[in-house]
C-alpha positions in Angstrom: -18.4 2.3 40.6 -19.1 4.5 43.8 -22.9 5.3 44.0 -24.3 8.8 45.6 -27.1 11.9 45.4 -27.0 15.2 45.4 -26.5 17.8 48.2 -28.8 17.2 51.2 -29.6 14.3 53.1 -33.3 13.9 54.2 -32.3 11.7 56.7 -30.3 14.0 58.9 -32.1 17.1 60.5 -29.4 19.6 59.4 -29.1 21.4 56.2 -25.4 22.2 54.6 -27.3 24.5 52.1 -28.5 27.1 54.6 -29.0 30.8 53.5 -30.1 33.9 53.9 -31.8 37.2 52.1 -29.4 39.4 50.6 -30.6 42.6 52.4 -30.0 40.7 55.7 -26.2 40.2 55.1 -24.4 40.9 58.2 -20.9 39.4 59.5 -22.3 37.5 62.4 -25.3 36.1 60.2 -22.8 35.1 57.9 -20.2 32.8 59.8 -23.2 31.7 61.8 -24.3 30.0 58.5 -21.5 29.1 56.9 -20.1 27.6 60.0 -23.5 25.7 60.4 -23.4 24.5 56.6 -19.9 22.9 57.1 -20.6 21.1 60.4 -23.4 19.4 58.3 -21.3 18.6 55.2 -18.9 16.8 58.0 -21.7 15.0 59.2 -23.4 13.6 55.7 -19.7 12.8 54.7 -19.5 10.4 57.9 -23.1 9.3 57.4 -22.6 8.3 53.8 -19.2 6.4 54.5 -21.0 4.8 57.2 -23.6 3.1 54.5 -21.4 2.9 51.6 -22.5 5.7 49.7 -19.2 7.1 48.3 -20.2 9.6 45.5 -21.3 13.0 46.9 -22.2 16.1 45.0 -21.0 19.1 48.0 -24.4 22.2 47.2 -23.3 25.2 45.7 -24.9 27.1 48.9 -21.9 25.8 51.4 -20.5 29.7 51.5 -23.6 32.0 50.7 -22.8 34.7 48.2 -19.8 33.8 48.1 -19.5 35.1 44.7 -21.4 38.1 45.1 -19.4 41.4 45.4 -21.2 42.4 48.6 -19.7 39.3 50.4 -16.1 40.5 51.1 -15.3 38.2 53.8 -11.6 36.9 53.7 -14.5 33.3 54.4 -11.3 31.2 52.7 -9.0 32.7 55.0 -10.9 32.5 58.3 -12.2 28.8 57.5 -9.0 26.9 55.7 -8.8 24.7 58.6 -12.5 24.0 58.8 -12.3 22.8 55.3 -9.0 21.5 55.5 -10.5 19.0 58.3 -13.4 17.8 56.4 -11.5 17.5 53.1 -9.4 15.1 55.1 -12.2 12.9 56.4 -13.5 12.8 52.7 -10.0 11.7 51.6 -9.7 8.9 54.2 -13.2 7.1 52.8 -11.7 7.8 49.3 -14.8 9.6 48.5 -15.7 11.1 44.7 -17.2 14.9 45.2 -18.1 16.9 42.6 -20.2 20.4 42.9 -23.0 21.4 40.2 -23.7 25.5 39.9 -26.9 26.3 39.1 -28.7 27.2 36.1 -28.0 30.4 36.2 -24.2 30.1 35.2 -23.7 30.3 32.1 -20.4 30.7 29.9 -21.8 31.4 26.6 -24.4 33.7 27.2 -24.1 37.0 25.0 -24.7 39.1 27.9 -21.2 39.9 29.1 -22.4 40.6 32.8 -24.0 37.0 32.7 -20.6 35.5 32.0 -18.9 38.0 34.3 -21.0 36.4 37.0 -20.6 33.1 35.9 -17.5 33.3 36.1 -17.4 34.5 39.7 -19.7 31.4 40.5 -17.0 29.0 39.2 -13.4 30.3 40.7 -15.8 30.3 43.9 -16.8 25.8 43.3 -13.2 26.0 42.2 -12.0 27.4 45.8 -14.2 25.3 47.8 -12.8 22.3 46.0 -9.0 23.3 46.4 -9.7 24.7 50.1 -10.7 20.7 50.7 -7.8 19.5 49.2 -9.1 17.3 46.6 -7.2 16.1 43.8 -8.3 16.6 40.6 -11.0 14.3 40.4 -13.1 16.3 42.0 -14.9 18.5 39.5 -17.5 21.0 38.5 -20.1 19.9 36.1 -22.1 22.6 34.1 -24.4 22.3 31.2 -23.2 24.2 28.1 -26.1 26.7 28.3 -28.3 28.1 25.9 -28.5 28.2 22.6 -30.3 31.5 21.8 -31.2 31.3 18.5 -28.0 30.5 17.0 -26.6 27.2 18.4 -23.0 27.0 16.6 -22.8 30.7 17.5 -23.1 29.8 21.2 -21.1 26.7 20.9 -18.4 28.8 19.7 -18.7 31.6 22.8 -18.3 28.7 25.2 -15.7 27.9 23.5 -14.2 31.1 23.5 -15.3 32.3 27.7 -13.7 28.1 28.8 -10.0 29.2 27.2 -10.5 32.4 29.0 -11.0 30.7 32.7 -8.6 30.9 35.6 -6.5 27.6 35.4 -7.8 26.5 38.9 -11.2 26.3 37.4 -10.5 24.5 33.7 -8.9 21.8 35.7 -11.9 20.8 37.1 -14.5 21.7 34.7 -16.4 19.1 33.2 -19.1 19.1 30.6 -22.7 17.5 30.4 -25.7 17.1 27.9 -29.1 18.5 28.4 -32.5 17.2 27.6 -33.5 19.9 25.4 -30.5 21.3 23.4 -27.2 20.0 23.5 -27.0 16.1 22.9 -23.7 14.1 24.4 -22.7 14.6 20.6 -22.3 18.6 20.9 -20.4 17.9 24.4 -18.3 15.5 22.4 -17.5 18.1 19.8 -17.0 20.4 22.3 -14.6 17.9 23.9 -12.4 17.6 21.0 -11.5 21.2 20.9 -11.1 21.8 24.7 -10.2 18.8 26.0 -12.8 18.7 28.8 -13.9 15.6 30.4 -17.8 14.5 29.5 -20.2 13.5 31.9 -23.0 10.8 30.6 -26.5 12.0 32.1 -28.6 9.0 31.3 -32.0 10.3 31.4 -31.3 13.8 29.6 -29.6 11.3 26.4 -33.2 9.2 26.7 -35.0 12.7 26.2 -32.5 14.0 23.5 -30.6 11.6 22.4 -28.5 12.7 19.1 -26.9 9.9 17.4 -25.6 7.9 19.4 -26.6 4.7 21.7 -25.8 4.2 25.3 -23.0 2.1 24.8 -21.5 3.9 22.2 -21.7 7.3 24.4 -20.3 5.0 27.4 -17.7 4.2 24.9 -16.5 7.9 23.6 -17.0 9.2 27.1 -14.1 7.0 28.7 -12.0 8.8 25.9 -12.4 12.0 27.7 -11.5 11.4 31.3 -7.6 11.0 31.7 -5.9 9.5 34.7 -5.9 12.5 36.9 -9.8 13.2 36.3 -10.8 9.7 38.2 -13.5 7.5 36.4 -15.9 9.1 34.3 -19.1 10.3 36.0 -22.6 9.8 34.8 -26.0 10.8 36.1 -29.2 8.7 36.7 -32.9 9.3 37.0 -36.2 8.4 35.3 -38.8 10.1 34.6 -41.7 10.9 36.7 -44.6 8.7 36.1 -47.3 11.0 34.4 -45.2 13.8 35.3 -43.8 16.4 32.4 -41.6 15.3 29.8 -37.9 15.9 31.7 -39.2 15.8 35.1 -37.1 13.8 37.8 -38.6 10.4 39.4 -39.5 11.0 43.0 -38.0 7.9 44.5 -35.5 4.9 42.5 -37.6 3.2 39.6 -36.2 -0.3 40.6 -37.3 -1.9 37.6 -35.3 0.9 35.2 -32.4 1.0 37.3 -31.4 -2.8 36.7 -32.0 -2.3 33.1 -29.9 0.3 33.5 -27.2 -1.7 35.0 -27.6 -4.3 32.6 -27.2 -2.1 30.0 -24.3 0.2 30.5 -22.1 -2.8 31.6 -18.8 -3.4 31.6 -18.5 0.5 31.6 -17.3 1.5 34.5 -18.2 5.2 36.1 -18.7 7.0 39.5 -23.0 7.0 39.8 -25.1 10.2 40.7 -28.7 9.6 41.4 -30.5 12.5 40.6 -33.9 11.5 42.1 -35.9 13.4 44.8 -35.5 11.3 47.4 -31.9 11.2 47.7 -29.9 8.8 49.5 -33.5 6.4 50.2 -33.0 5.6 46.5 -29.5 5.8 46.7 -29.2 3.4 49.3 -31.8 1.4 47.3 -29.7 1.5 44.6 -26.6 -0.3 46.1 -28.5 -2.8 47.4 -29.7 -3.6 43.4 -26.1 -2.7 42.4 -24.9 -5.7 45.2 -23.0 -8.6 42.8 -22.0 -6.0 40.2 -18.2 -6.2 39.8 -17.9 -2.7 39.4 -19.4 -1.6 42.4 -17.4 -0.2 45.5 -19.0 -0.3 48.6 -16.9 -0.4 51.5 -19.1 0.7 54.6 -17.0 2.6 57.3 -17.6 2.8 60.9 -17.0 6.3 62.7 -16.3 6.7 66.1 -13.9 8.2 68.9 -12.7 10.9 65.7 -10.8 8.0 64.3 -11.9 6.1 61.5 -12.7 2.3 61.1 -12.2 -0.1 58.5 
């Protein structure tokens, strides 16, 4: 079990999510950014490996618009050793990534420009992840969208827009249950049909949890992640204390998180924290995790471009 968060680091000054205004697309502004965005990735990589934080979800910003049809910089061509570097480093700590899109991209929408661009947002998490050199454990995690008013209807146009994908994107697409619509049942069903791995978010199944139990999901989950996909991944948080019903806790819930520990064992997984305050709680968490046989957390010094064991 490798812990991690999601994106940015509050505890570094630099951002690798920087962006810009459309309307203020130029070249220079452009590799300025990007360039910017990937020194920082470099640097949370070695800070994380440094505290034994090995699960790290890479933002969808990294390249921005890199999807958009305005943006037709040959970015993959001009940066392949940029990324080829850092993929490298994140290869030597035997680091999980994965990348999350945003809401926006969604595969069974009936609006065919929606999927069109949905589409584009994916080969791009696709290219980022290949341009790294990760194996195929590294993955893109989306939620299965909406249902909009007929929810077998949309079921079966994700079903449909998936078989259509580029190959370099179904090979690392993996699917996960919301807290409003889809249960980990419907991505099990899903599942069955497409043969897509299922990521386990903990505190959308508490909010809409279907039929099933925690360990039985645990259970039917493993069935979904082959050999090549690495351990399964699953998502933490708790709620916000007096906070709307699906908000995210602001900092680790000590308390829930060892009865969360308690009861998902002996399942093993790669851990995302999804709570605000990134890696403070993730850190907080591997000190809980500490004694858990599951738990990797090798700590790597960094220094004189070498690494140290």
């Amino acid at each position: 079990m490798r812990l991690g968060y999601p994106c940015i680091n509050l505890s570094l000054s630099c951002r690798p999510s920087r962006t810009f205004r459309l309307a203020s697309f130029t070249e220079e502004r452009f590799w300025e950014t990007v360039e910017g965005n990937l020194r920082c990735l470099e640097e949370i990589v070695l800070w994380n490996a440094a505290h034994g934080l090995l699960f790290l979800r890479i933002t969808s910003d990294l390249v921005p618009f890199a999807s958009h049809p305005q943006n037709r910089l040959p970015w993959e061509e001009w940066l392949v050793s940029t990324f080829a570097q850092i993929g490298k480093l994140i290869q030597s700590f035997k680091m999980r990534i994965s990348m999350h899109p945003d809401q926006f991209v969604l595969l069974n929408s009936p609006n065919p420009q929606v999927v069109e661009s949905s589409v584009a947002e994916l080969i791009y998490h696709a290219k980022v992840l290949d341009l790294l050199g990760l194996d195929l454990s590294a993955k893109i995690q989306i939620h299965l969208g909406g249902a909009y008013k007929d929810k077998e209807a949309a079921k079966r146009r994700f079903i449909a827009n998936f078989r259509l994908l580029p190959k370099e994107v179904r090979r690392r697409l993996v699917v996960e249950n919301d807290d409003k619509i889809y249960t980990f049942g419907d991505c099990l069903s899903l599942s069955e049909k497409l043969e897509v791995p299922v990521v386990f978010d903990y505190f959308h199944h508490r909010l809409n949890p279907g039929d099933l139990g925690v360990k039985e999901a645990l259970k039917n989950q493993a069935q979904t992640w082959k050999e090549l996909d690495g351990p399964p991944m699953v998502d933490y948080s708790s709620g916000l204390p007096q906070g709307k019903k699906g908000q995210h806790a602001r900092t680790l819930d000590e308390e829930d998180f060892r009865k969360f520990l308690e009861e998902t064992r002996p399942y093993d997984f790669d851990l995302m924290l999804e709570i605000k305050d990134k890696e403070r709680s993730a850190l907080k968490a591997l000190n809980l995790a500490l004694g858990d046989p599951r738990l990797v957390a090798t700590r790597y010094a960094y220094a004189g471009g070498r690494r140290e064991d």
